[in-house]
VEXDORO-879927 format. One record per residue: residue number from 1; x, y, z of N, C-alpha, C, O in turn. Coordinates in steps of 0.001 Angstrom, whole numbers. Atoms other than C-alpha are relative to their C-alpha. Last residue first. Layout:
<kolke NUM <X Y Z> <X Y Z> <X Y Z> <X Y Z>>;
...
***
This chain:
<kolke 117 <-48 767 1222> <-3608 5027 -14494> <1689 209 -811> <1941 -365 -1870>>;
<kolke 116 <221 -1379 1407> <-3391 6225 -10816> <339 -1222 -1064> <856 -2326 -889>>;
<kolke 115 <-1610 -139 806> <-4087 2911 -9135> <46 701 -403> <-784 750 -1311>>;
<kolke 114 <-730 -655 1425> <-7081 2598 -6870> <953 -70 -96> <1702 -338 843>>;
<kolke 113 <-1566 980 119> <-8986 638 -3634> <18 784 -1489> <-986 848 -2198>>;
<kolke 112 <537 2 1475> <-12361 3008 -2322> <1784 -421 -367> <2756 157 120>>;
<kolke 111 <-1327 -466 791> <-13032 1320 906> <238 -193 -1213> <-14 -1184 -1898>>;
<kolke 110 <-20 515 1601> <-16761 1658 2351> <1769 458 -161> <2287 1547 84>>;
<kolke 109 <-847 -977 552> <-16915 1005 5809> <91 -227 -1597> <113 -1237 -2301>>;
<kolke 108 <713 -1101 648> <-20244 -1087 6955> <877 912 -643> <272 1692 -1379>>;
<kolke 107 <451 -1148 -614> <-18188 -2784 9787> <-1179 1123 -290> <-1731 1961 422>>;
<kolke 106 <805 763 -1442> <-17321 -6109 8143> <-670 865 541> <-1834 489 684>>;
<kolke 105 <-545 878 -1121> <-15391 -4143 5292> <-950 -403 854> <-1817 465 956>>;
<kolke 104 <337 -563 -1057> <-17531 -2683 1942> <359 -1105 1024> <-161 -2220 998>>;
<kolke 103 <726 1543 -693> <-15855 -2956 -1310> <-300 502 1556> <300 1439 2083>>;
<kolke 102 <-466 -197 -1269> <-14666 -16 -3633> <-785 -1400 703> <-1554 -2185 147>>;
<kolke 101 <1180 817 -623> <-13318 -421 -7056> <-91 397 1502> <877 785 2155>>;
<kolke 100 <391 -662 -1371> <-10469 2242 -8863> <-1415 -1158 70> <-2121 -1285 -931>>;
<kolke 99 <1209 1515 223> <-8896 2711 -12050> <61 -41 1658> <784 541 2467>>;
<kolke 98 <-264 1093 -627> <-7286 6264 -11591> <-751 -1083 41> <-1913 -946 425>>;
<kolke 97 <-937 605 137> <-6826 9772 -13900> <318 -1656 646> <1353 -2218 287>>;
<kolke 96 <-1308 -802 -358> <-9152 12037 -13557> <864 -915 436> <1082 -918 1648>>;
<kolke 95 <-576 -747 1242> <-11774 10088 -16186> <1403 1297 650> <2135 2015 -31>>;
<kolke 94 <708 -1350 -525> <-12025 7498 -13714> <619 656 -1062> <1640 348 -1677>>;
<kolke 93 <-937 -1276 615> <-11411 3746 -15347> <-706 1605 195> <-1734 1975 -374>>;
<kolke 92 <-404 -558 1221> <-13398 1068 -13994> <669 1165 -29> <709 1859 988>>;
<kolke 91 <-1053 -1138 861> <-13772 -1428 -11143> <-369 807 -1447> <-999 193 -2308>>;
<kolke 90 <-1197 872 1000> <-17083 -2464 -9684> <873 1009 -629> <692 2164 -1016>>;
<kolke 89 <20 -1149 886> <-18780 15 -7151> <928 -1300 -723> <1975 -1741 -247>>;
<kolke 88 <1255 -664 -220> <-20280 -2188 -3877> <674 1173 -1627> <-4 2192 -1760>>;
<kolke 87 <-152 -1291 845> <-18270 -5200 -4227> <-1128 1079 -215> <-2238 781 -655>>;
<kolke 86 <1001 -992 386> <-18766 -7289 -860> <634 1314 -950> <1159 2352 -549>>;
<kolke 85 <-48 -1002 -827> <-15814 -9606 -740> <-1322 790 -302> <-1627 723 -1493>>;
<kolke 84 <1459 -185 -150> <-16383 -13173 -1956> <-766 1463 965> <-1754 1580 1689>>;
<kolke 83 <456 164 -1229> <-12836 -14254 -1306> <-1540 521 135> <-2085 501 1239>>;
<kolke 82 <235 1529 -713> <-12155 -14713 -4941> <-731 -102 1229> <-1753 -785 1272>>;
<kolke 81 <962 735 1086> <-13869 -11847 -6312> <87 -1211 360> <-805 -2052 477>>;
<kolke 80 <1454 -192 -774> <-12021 -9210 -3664> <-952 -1030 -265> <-1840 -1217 567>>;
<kolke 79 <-126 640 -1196> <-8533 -11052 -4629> <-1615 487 397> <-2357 -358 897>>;
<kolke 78 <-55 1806 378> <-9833 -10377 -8351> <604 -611 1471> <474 -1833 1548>>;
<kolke 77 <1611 -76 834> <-10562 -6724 -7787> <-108 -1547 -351> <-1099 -2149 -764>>;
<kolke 76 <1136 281 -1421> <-7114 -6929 -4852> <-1169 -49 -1103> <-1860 -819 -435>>;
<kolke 75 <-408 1395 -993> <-4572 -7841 -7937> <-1121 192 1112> <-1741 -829 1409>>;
<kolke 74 <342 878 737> <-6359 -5024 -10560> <162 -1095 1233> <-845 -1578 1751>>;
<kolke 73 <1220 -101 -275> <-5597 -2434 -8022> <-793 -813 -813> <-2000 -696 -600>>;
<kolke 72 <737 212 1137> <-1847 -2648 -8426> <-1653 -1009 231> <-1850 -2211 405>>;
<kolke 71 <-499 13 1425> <300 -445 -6578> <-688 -874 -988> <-577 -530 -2165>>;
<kolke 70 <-620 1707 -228> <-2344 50 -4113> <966 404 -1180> <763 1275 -2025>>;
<kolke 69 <-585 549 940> <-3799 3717 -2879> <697 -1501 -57> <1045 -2130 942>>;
<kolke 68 <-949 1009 -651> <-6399 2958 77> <786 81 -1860> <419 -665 -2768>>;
<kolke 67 <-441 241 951> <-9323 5518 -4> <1812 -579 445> <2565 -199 1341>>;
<kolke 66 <-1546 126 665> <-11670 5615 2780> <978 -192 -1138> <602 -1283 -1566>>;
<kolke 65 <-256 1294 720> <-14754 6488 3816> <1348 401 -257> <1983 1454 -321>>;
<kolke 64 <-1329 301 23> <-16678 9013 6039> <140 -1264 -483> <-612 -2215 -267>>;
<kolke 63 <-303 -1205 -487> <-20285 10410 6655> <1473 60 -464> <1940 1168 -726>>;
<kolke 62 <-457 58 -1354> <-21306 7732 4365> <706 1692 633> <1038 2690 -8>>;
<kolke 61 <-885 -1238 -608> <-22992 9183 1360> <-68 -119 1340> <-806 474 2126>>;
<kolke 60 <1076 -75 -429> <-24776 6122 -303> <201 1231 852> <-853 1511 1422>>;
<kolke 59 <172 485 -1578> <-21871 5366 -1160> <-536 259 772> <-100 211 1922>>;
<kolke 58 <29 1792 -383> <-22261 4899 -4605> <411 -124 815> <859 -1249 1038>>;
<kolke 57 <-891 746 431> <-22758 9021 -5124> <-245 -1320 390> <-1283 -1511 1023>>;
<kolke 56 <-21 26 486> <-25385 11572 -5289> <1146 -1436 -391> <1264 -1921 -1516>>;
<kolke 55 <1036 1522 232> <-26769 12689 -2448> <178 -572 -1717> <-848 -498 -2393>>;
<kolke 54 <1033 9 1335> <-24470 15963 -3883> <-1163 -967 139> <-1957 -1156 -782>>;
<kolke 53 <866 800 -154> <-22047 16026 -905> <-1155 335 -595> <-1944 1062 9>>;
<kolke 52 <1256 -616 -156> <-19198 17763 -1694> <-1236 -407 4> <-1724 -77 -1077>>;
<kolke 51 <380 413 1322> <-15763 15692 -1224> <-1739 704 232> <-2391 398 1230>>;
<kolke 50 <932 -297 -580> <-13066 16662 1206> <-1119 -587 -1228> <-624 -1047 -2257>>;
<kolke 49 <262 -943 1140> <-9647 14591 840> <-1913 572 762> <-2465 82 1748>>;
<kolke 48 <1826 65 -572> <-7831 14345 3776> <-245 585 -1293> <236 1569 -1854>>;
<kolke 47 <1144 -65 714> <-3864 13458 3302> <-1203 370 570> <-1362 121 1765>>;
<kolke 46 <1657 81 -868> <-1086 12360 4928> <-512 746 -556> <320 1562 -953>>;
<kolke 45 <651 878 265> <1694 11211 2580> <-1373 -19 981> <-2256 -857 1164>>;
<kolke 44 <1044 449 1047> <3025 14631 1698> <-1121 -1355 -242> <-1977 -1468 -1119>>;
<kolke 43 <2 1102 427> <4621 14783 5227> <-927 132 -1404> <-2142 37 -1229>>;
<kolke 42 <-1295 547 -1135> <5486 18435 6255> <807 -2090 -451> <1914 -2622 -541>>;
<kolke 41 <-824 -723 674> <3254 20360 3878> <1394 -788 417> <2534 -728 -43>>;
<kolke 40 <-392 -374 -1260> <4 18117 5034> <1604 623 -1076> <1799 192 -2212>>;
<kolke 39 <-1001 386 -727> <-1548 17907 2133> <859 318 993> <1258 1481 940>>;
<kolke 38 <-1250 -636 -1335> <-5247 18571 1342> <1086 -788 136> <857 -1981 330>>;
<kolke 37 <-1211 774 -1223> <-7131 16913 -1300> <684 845 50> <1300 1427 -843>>;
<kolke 36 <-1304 -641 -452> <-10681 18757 -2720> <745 -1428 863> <292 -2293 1613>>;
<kolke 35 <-978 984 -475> <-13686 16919 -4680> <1715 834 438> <2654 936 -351>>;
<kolke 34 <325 859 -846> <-16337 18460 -6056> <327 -976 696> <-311 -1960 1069>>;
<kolke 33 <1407 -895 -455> <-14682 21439 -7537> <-1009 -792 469> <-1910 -53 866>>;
<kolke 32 <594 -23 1414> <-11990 19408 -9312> <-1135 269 376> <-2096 -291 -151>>;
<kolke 31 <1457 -176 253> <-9318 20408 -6755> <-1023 48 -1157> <-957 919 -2024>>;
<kolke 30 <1168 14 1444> <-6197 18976 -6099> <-1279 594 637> <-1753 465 1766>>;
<kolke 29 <-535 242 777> <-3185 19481 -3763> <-528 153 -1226> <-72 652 -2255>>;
<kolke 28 <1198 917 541> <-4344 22467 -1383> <558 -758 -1442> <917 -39 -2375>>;
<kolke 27 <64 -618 1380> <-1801 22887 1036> <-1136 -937 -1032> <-1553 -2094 -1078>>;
<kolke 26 <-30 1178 1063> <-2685 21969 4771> <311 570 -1202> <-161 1707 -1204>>;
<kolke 25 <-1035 -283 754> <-2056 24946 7172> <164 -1468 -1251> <1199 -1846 -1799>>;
<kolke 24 <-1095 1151 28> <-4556 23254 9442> <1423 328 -471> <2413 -249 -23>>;
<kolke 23 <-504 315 -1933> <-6271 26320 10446> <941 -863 -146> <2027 -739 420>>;
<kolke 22 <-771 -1633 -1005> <-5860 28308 6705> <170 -373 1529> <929 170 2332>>;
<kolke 21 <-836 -654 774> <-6190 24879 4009> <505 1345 728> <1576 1894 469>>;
<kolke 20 <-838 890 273> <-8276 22240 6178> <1687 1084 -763> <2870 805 -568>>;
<kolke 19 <-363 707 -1291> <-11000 25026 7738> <1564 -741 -125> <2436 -390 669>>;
<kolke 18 <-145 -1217 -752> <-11145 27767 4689> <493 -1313 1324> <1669 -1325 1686>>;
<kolke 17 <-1047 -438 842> <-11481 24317 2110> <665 1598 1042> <1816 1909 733>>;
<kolke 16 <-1360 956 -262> <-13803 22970 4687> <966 363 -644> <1967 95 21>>;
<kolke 15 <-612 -195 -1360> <-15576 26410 4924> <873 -775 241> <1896 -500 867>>;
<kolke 14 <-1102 -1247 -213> <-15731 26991 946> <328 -148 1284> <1461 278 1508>>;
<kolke 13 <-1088 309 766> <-17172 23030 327> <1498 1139 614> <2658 929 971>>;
<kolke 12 <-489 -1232 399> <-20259 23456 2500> <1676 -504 -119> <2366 -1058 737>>;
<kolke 11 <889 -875 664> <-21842 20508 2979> <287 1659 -502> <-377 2443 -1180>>;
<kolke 10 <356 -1297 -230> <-19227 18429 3093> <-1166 498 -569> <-1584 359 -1718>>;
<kolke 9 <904 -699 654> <-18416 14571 2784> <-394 1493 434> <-770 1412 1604>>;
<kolke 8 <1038 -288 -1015> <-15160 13165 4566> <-1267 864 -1073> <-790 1726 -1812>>;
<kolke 7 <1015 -1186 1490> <-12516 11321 2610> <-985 164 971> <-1302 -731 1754>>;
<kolke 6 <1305 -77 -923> <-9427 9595 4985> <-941 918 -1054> <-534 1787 -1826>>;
<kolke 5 <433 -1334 -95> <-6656 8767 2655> <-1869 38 948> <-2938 -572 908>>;
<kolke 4 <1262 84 -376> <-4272 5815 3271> <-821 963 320> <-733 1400 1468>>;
<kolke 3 <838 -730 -851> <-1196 5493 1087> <-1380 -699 406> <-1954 -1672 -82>>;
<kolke 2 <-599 -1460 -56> <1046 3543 -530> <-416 1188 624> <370 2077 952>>;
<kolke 1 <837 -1182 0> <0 0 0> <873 1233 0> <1949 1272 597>>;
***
C-alpha cells in the first residue's frame, strides 16, 4: 500500500477548504470542484480529501470512507472476487486519472482501492 486517505463529505465546500487549508495549514493538492485533497506540507503522505455532498454518489454518502492507494488495483478486484468480498462500485477507469473499485469491510466502511492510471 502507498497510502491511506481519509474522505469526509461536506456541505459546504468553501468552509472545509477555509477550515483544512488556513487552520490546518494543509496545502491544497487537487481540486476538481467536487472533490478537494489537502496535504500536510510536512509529510506529503497524509492526506484528507473533502468531497461535496451531492446525495449523489455509490456510497450512499457515508459520513466518512476511505481511499487505500495500491500499486496494483487489478490484484485486490480479483482477490475481492475470490474471497467473496462485498463489491459495492465495480472497477473502472475514472476520467481524472485512476482505475479504482470499492468494497464494503465487516463494519459497513466503504473502501475506495485505486491505481493512478
Amino acid at each position: 500500500m502507498r497510502r491511506i486517505v481519509p474522505n469526509i463529505y461536506s456541505n459546504n465546500m468553501a468552509e472545509s477548504k477555509h477550515f483544512y487549508g488556513e487552520f490546518l495549514d494543509m496545502e491544497l493538492a487537487m481540486d476538481l470542484g467536487w472533490v478537494t485533497t489537502f496535504v500536510s506540507k510536512d509529510n506529503p503522505t497524509a492526506q484528507i480529501s473533502i468531497l461535496e455532498n451531492k446525495n449523489s454518489s455509490p456510497l450512499d454518502n457515508s459520513a466518512i470512507f476511505l481511499s487505500i492507494e495500491v500499486a496494483d488495483v487489478n490484484h485486490y478486484y480479483k482477490k475481492a472476487q475470490e474471497l467473496a468480498i462485498n463489491i459495492s462500485y465495480k472497477i473502472r477507469d475514472e476520467d481524472w486519472g485512476v482505475r479504482r473499485f470499492f468494497v464494503t469491510d465487516p463494519n459497513g466502511v466503504t473502501l475506495n482501492l485505486l491505481s493512478h492510471i
